[in-house]
C-alpha positions in Angstrom: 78.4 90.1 115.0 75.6 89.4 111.9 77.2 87.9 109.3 77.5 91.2 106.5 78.9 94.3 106.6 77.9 97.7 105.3 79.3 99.8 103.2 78.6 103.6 103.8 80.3 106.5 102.2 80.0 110.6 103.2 79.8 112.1 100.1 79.4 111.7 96.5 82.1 110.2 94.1 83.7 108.3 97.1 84.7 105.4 94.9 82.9 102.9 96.9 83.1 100.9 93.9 86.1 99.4 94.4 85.8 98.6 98.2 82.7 96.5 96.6 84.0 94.8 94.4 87.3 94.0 96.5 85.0 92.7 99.2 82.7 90.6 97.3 86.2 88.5 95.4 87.8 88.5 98.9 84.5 87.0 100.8 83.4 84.5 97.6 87.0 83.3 98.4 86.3 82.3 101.8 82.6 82.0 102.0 79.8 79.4 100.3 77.3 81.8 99.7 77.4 85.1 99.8 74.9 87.9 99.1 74.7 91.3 97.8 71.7 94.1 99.0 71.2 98.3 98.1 68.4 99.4 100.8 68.5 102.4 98.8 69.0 103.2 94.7 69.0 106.4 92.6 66.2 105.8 90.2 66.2 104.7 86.5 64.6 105.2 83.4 61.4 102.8 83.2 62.5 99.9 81.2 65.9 99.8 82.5 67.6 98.6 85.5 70.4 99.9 88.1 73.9 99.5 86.0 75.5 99.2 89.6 73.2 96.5 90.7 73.7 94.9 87.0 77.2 95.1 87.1 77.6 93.5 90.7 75.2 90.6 89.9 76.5 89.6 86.5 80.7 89.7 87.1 80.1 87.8 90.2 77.3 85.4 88.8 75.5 86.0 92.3 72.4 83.6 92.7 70.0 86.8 93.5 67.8 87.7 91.0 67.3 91.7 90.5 64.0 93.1 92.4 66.0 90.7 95.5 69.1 93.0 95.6 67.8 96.0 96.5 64.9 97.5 99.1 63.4 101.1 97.4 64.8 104.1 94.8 65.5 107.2 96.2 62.5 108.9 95.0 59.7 106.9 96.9 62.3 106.8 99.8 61.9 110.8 99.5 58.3 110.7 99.5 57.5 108.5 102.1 60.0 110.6 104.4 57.5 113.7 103.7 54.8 111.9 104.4 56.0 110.7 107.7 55.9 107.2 106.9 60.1 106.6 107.5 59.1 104.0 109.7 57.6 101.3 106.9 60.9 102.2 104.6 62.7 100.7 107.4 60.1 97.6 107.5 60.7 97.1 104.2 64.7 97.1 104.2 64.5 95.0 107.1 61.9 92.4 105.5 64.1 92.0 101.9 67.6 92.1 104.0 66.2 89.1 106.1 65.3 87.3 103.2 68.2 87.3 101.8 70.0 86.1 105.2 68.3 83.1 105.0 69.4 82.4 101.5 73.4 83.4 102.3 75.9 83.0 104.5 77.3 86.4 104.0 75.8 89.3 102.4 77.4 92.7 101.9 75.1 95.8 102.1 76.1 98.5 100.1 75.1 102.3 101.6 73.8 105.2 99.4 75.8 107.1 96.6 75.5 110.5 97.9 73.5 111.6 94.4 70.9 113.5 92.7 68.0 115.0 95.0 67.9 113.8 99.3 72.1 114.0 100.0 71.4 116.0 102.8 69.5 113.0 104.6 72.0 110.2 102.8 74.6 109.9 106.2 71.6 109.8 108.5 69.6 107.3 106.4 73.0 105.6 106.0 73.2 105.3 110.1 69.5 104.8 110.6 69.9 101.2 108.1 73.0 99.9 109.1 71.4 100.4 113.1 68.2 98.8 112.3 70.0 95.8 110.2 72.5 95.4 112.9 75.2 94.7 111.2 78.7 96.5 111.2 80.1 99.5 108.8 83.2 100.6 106.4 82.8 104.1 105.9 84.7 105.1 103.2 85.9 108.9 101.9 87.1 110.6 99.1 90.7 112.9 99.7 90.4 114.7 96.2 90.3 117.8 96.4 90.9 118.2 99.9 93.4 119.5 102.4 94.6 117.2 104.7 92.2 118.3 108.0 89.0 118.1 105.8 89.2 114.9 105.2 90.2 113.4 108.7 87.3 115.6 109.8 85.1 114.7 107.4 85.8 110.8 108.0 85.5 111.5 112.1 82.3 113.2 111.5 81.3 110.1 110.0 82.7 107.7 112.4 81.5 109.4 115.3 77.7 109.7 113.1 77.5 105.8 113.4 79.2 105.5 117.0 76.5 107.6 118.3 74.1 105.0 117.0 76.1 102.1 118.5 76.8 101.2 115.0 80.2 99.7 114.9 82.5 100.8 112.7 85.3 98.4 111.5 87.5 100.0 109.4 88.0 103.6 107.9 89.0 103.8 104.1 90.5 107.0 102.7 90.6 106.6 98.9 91.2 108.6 96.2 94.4 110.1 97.7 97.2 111.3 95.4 99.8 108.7 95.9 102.8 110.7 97.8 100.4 111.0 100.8 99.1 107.9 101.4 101.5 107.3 104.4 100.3 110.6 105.8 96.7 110.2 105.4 96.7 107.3 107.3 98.8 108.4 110.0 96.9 111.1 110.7 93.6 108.9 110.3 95.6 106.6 113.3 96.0 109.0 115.8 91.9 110.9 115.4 90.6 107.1 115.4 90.2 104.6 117.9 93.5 101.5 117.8 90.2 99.2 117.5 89.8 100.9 113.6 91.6 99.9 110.8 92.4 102.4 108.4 93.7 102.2 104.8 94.6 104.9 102.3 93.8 104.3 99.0 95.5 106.4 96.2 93.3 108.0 93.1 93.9 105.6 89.6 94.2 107.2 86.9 92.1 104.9 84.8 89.0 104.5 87.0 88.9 108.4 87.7 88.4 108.6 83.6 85.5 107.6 81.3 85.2 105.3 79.0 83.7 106.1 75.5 80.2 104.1 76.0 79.9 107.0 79.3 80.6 109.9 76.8 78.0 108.0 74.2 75.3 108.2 77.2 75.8 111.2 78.6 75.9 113.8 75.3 73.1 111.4 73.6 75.7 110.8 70.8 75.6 108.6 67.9 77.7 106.4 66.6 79.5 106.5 63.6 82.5 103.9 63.7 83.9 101.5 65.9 81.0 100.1 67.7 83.3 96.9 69.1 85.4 99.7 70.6 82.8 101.8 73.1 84.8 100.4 76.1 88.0 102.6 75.5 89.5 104.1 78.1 89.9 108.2 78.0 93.4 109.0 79.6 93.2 112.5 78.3 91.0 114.9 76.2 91.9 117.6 73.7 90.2 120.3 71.6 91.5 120.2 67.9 91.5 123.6 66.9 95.1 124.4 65.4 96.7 123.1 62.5 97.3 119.0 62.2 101.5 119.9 62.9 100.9 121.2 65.9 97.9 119.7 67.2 99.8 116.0 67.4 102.4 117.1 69.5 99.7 117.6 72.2 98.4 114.2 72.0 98.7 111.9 75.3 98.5 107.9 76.0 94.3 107.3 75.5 93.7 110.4 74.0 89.9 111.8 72.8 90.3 114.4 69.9 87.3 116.5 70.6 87.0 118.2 66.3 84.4 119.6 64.7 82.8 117.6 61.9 84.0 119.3 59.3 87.8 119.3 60.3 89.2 116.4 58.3 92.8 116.9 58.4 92.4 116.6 62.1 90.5 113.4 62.0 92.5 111.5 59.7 96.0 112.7 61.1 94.1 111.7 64.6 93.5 107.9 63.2 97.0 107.8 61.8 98.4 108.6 64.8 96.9 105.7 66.6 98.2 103.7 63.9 101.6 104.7 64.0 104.3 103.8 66.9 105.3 107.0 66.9 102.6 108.6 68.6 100.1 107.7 71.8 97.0 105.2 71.0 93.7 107.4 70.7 91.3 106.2 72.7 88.4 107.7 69.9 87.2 110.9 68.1 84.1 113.3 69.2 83.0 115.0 66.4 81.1 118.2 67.4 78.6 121.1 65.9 76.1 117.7 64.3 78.7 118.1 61.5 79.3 114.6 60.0 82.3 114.5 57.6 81.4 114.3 53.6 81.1 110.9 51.9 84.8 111.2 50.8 86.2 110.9 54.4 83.6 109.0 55.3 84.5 106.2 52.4 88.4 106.8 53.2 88.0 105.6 56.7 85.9 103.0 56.3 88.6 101.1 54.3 91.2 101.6 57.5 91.9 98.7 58.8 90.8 99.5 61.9 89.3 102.6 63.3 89.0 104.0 67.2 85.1 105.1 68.2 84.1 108.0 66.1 80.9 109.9 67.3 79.2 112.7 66.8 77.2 115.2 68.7 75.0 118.2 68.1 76.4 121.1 70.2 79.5 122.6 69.7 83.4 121.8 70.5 83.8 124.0 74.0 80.6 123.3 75.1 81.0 119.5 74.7 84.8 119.7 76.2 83.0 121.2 79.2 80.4 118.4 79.6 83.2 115.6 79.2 85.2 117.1 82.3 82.5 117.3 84.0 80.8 113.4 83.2 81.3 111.6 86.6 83.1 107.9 85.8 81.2 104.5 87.0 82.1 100.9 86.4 79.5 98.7 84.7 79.0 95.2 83.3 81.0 94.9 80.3 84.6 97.2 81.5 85.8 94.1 82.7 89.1 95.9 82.6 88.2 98.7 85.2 86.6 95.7 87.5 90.0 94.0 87.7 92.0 96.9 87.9 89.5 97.9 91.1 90.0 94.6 92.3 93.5 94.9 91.8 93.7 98.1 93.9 91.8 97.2 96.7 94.3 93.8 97.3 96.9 96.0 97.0 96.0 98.4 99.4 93.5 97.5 101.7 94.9 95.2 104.8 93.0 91.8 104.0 93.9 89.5 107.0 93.3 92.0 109.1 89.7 93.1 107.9 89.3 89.2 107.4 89.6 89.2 111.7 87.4 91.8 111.9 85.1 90.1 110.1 85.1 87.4 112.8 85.5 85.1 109.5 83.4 81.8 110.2 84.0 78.7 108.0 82.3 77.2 105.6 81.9 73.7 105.0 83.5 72.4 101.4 85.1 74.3 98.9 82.4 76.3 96.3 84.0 77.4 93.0 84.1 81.3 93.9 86.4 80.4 96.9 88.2 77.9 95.0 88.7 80.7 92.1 89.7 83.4 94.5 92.1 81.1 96.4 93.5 80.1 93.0 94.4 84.2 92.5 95.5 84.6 96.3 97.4 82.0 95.7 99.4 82.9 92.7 100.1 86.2 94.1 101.9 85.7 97.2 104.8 83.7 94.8 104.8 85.2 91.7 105.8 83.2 88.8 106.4 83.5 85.4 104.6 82.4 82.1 105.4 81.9 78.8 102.5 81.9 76.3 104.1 81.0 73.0 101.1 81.6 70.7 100.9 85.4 70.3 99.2 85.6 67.3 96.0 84.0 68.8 93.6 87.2 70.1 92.7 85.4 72.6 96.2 84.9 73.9 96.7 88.9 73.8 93.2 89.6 75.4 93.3 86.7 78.1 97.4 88.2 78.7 96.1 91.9 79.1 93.4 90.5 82.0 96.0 89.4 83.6 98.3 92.6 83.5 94.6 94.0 85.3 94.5 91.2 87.7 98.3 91.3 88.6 99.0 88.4 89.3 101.6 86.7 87.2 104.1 87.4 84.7 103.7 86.8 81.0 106.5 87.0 78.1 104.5 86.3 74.6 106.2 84.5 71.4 105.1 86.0 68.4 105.3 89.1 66.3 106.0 92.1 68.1 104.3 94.5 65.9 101.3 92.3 64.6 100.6 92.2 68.3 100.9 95.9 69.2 98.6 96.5 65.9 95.9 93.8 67.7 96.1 95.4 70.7 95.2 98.6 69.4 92.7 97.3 67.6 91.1 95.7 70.8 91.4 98.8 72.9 93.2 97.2 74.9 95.2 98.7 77.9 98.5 96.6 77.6 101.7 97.8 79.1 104.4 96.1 76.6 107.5 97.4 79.1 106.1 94.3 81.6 105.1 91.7 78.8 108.1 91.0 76.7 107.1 89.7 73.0 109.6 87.6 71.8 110.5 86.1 68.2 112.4 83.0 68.5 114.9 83.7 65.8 115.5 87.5 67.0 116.1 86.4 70.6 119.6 86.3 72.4 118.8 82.6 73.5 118.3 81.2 70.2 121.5 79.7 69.7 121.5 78.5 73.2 118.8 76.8 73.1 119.3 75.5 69.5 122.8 73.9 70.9 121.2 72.7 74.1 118.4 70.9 72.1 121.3 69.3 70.4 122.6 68.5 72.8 120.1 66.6 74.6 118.4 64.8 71.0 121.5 63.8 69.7 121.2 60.3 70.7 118.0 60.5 69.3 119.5 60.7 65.7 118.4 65.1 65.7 121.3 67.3 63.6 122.3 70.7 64.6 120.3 71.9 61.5 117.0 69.8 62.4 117.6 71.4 66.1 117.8 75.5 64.3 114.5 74.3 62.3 112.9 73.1 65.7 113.8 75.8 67.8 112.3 78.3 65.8 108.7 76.3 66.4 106.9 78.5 68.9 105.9 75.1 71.3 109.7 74.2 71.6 111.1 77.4 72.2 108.6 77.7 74.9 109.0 74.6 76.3 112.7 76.0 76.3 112.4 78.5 78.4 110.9 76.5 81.2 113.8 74.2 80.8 116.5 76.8 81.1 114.7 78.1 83.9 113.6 81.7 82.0 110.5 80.8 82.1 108.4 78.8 85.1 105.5 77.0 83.0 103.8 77.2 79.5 100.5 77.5 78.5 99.5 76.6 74.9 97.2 74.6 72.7 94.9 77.5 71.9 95.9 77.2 68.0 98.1 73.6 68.4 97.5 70.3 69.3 97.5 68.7 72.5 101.0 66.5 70.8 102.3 69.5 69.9 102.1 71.3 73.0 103.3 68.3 75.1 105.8 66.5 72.6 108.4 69.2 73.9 107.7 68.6 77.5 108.3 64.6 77.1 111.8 65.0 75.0 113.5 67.4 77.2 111.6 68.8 80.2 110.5 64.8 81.0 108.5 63.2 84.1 109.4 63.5 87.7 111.7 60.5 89.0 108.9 58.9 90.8 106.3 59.1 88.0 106.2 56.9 84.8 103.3 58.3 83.3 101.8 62.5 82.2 98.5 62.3 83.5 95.9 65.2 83.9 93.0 66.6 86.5 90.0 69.0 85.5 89.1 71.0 88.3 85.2 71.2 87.5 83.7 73.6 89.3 80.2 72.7 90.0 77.3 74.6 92.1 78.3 73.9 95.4 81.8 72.0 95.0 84.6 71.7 93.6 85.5 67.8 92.2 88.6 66.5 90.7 88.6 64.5 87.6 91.4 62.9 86.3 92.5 61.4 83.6 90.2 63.3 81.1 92.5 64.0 78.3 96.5 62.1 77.6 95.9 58.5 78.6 93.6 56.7 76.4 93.9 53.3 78.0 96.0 53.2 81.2 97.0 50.1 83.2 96.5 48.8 86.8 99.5 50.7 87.7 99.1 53.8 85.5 95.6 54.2 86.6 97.1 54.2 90.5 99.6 56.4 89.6 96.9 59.0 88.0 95.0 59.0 91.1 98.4 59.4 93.7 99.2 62.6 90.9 95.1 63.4 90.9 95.3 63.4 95.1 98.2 65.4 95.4 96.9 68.0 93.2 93.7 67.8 94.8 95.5 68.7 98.1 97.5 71.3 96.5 94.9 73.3 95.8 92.7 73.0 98.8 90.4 70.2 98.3 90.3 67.3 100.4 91.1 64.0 98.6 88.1 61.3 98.3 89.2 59.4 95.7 86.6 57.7 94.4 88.3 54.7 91.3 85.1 54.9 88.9 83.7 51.5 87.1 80.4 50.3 85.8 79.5 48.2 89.5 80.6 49.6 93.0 82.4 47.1 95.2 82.8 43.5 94.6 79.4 42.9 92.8 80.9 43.2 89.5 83.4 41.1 87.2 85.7 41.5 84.0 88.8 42.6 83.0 87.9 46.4 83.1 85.9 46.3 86.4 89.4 43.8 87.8 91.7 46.9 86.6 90.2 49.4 88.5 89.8 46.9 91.7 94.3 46.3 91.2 94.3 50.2 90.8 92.8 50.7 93.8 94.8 47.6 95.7 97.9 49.6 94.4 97.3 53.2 95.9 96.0 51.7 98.8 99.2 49.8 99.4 101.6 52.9 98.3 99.7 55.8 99.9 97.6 54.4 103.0 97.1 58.1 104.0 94.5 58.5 101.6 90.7 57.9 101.6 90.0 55.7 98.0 87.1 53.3 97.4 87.1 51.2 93.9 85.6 50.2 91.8 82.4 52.7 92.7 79.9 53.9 90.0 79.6 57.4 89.9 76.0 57.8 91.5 78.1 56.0 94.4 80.1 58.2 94.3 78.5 61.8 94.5 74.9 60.8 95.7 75.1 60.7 99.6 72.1 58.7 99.7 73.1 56.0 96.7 76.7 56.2 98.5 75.2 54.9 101.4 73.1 52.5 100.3 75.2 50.9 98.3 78.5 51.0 100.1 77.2 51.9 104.0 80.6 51.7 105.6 82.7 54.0 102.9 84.4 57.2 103.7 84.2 57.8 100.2 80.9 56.7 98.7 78.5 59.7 98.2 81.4 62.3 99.1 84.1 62.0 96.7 86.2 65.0 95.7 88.8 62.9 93.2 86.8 60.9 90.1 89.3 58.5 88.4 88.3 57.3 85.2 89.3 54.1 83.9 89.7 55.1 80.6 90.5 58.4 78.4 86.8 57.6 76.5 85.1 57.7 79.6 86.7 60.3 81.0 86.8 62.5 78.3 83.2 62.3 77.3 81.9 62.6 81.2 83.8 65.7 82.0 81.9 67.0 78.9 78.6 65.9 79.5 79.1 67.4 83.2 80.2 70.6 82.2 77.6 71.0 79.3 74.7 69.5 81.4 74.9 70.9 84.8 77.0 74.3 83.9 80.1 73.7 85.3 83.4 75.7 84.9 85.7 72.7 83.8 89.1 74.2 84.5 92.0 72.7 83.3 93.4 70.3 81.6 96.4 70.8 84.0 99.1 68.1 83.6 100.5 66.4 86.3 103.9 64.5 86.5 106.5 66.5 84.4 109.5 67.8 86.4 108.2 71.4 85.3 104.5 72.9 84.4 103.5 72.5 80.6 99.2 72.7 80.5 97.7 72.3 77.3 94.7 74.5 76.1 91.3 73.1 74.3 91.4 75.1 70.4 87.9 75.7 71.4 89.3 77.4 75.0 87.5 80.8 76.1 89.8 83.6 77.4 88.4 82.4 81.0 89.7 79.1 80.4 93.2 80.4 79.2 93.2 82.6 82.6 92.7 80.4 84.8 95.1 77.8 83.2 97.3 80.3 83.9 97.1 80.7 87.0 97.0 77.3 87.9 100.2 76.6 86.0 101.9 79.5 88.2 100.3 77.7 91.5 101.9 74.4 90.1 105.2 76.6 89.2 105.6 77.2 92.8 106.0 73.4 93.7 109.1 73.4 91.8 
């Protein structure tokens, strides 16, 4: 079996998409380098570029520049077909595809959409590609609106297409199917298909079968008139507001668009009021029709709301324009992060990984990459679910970072904070946020507060605290949370987006305290370089550990290493590698290293080392020939907080690297602190790291 797979569908609107998408996060998981190829695309405007390609490229961050990922547009492919010159599109598939197998390990070919002018040739040409590349296919089908024989035909037809062709097919993929018949779709799929096949059913998701505002925008050539940071709203539902404001309201539904004429303004302003108020569904934005654009009163009126859903305007009139939104044709692009996590999401969910992973005849790579260290990270924290607290609601990037992981499904989340402030900031962000699975939670309102202001007591009252100082505490969002870990309704914390690193961990030290074999917090970055994925520990709580701390940070910094995947290398860092240097710096690390050595003899350590030594196979060797370590360590322990601290930054900076972390090691439960400067990536992925560590416990 060639290392890819190819992706073909039988008909337009299959919802490839998500078996893409799925594919490439489970295969980054568990391969170096993989790559991504279209033989064929529908064409584009000149100046612009395939959105799909785009999309693909830029959310995966795949090393493949453009003009590389695909072969030919439909157009020429057309054109060369009439001309009787089939043959050289295939040479010229054949001659990109092969370039790009030298480059990757992996590469996932994705099959045509089934669009525009040539669907009559798409299956053949679909057959004719995968044949001449010689790799193995997924077809994938579409069961709305069809009967239940149509679409096992339709998918046999297809099967049966690419068997005749001694293409083999790996797995059969029904999506799109209305959720009470997935069990039957696939039964019946079982007994038309070969045992050899595996099939899936995938139902049809409401929120990927629906545009999003910036798809309305583009297809009815509108123009904007508010709410520009809002384009990526999702449409649950449309409406045509024709009959008085009264009435009109009680046919709103969750993600509405008010389809109005221009001139309507009762409508429109009972429309934005709506989504303001808790009463009513969110609206997901406004189309005004007939080129009408409300007078400057209205205009003026909502301009000083505090904050307004899309508005836009268009020229032709309401029914028309109702028609041409039900009939716009949904796709996923580059910024709806949402819709690519929720496809994601679905595939996991329903697709049957470990086997397709067999089927795949999975090889191994050597190392660990930082896309398979990521997508381990997610595996990971799904299989054992935990649950996180993230005390500081008030941050947006708390509530934007916690609504990615709602997509992503893969922990649970309760928010401190205020409950309304909150739902107002998620509807001001557009954001889809189901608040029946994230509980918000003010510390004085909740049933634990007294409970947790007595057991604070309790435990500080040695420590001079008074029942009153413990009530004043408690109602501090870092000591609540770190409360709920402690009484167990709550499996980690994650904070420090909008608090100090002492005020996130000073909790965590007075009550949740450190494990009874470790005397010291410590913490690991996981930095997430090209090719690897190193360890580097202690970058941010110790600022000058001992002999024996600094052993104890790189035990903690091995067993996370091993935790998570990585082999540990553990390479003790100094300013001269072996015994060439002297001081009382350069004699710490040496102790250090004497110490693990002595308490842990499993583990590979070399110290002191310099950090070309290190990392550099060919320094390592010539400066320490005989180390298992030198020029292949995983684990980096710095002697110091100051070097650590200021490495891990020039790393990151320099080279690119995803530095994630810091996670903290050696507290009987997980409590990870957040940079102030921390991107919504960075707060994700602490996340789920704290959940990994949660599941240790």
């Amino acid at each position: 079996m060639k290392k890819a797979i190819y992706i073909a569908t039988i008909e337009e609107n299959c919802g490839k998409t998500i078996i893409t998408l799925g594919l490439l996060r489970m295969l980054l998981g568990r391969t170096a380098k993989v790559g991504y190829f279209r033989p064929v695309i529908e064409d584009y405007e000149e100046g612009k570029k395939d959105t799909h390609i785009e999309m693909v490229l830029s959310h995966f961050d795949l090393d493949i520049k453009y003009e590389d990922a695909y072969a030919i547009t439909k157009s020429k492919l057309i054109k060369k077909k009439n001309n009787g010159k089939l043959g050289d599109v295939v040479d010229l598939i054949i001659e990109k595809y092969k370039k790009l197998e030298d480059r990757f390990d992996f590469i996932l070919v994705e099959g045509t959409s089934f669009t525009g002018e040539g669907t009559v040739i798409e299956l053949d040409m679909n057959v004719l590609i995968a044949k001449n590349l010689g790799v193995p296919t997924i077809i994938v089908g579409s069961g709305e609106g069809k009967t239940l024989d149509e679409l096992v035909d339709n998918l046999n037809l297809a099967y049966n297409s690419f068997k005749i062709k001694e293409v083999e097919v790996l797995a059969v993929i029904a999506n799109k199917v209305q959720p009470q018949n997935l069990e039957l779709v696939s039964s019946a799929l079982q007994k038309s298909l070969p045992p050899s096949v595996l099939i899936n059913s995938i139902p049809l998701i409401g929120s990927l079968n629906n545009p999003t505002i910036q798809e309305i925008i583009e297809a009815l050539d509108a123009k904007v008139l508010f709410g520009q940071e809002y384009l990526n709203n999702q449409i649950g539902s449309y409406s045509i507001g024709a009959m008085q404001l009264r009435n009109y309201l009680l046919h709103l539904k969750d993600n509405a668009l008010v389809i109005v004429p221009g001139d309507r303004a009762d409508i429109i302003l009972g429309a934005l009021q709506a989504n303001e108020s808790v009463n009513y569904p969110t609206v997901s934005g406004i189309v005004l029709t007939g080129n009408i654009v409300p007078e400057d009163s209205i205009l003026k009126l909502i301009e000083g709301l505090s904050s307004v859903v899309p508005i836009i305007t268009v020229e032709r009139g309401t029914y028309h324009i109702a028609n041409e939104i039900g009939n716009i044709k949904p796709k996923i692009y580059a910024q709806n992060t949402q819709k690519i996590e929720t496809s994601i999401n679905t595939f996991d969910k329903y697709v049957d990984l470990d086997v397709l992973i067999d089927k795949f005849n999975a090889f191994k790579a050597e190392g660990m990459t930082p896309k398979m260290f990521q997508y381990n990270m997610v595996k990971r924290a799904k299989a054992h679910r935990k649950h996180i607290v993230l005390p500081e609601g008030n941050d947006e990037r708390i509530i934007i970072a916690a609504a990615r992981l709602q997509a992503m499904d893969v922990v649970d989340i309760s928010i401190i904070g205020n409950k309304k402030q909150i739902e107002s900031k998620v509807a001001e962000l557009g954001l889809e946020f189901d608040f029946n699975k994230v509980p918000i939670i003010n510390p004085i309102e909740s049933e634990h507060y007294d409970d947790y202001v007595n057991t604070y007591y309790e435990l500080r009252k040695a420590k001079n605290v008074t029942p009153a100082m413990a009530r004043d505490l408690m109602e501090d969002v870092s000591y609540f949370g770190t409360m709920m870990v402690y009484k167990g309704h709550a499996d980690g914390m994650v904070s420090g987006a909008a608090h100090t690193t002492q005020h996130t961990i000073l909790p965590a030290l007075q009550f949740i305290k450190t494990k009874p074999n470790s005397s010291v917090v410590s913490s690991v970055f996981f930095m997430c370089l090209e090719d690897r994925v190193s360890v580097f520990g202690d970058c941010a709580i110790n600022p000058n550990p001992t002999a024996e701390q600094l052993a104890e940070i790189a035990i903690s910094s091995a067993d996370s290493s091993i935790s998570f995947g990585i082999e540990p290398k553990i390479a003790m860092l100094s300013y001269s590698s072996g015994t060439s240097g002297k001081g009382d710096e350069v004699e710490k690390v040496r102790t250090a290293t004497e110490i693990v050595k002595q308490k842990r003899p499993d583990l590979k350590i070399e110290g002191p080392i310099q950090y070309d030594a290190a990392v550099d196979p060919e320094v390592g060797q010539s400066k320490m020939p005989n180390s298992e370590v030198a020029g292949h360590a995983s684990v980096l322990i710095f002697p110091d907080l100051n070097t650590g601290n200021n490495t891990y930054k020039a790393v990151q900076r320099e080279t690119g690297a995803l530095a994630i972390g810091p996670m903290l090691q050696g507290l009987n439960k997980p409590v990870n602190d957040l940079s102030r400067g921390c991107t919504i990536d960075d707060i994700i992925n602490t996340v789920v790291i704290t959940a990994i560590q949660a599941q240790e416990f």
